[in-house]
C-alpha positions, 0 to 999 in steps of 0.5 A: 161303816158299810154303805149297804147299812139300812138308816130307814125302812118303810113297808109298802103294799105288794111287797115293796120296802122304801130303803134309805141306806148310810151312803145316801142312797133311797129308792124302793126294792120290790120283793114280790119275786123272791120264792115263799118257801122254806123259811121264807114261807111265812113273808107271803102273808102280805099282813106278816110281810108288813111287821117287817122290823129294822135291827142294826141296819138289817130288816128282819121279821119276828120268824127270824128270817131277813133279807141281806142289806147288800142284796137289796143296796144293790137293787137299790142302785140298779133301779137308780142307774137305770 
């Protein structure tokens, strides 16, 4: 199994998502600094940010955006090394 998969997933205000991925790792990811355009567009609505859903490890939104596992494991592990 990918270490990157997302076991739980908690939005927080400002948007920030509390991660605990299948490895074990756990910390929180701020997203307030990805661009809201194109099809991010609609994830700088604080309201909609916040129906964030999670789907086989991946978290998604009802507009059919989401954001790489990956991506944010490793931001995760940054924030943790540090």
């Amino acid at each position: 199994m990918a270490p990157w998969k997302i076991l739980r997933m908690n939005v927080l205000p400002n948007y920030r998502l509390e991660l605990t991925f299948v490895d074990g790792s756990h910390g929180i990811v701020d997203l307030s600094d990805i661009p809201f355009t194109g099809v991010f567009e609609p994830l700088e609505k604080p309201d909609y940010f916040a129906q964030a859903t999670l789907e086989n490890g991946v978290i998604t939104w009802q507009c059919g955006v989401d954001i790489a596992p990956d991506m944010l494991h490793e931001k995760v592990n940054a924030t943790l090394s540090v």
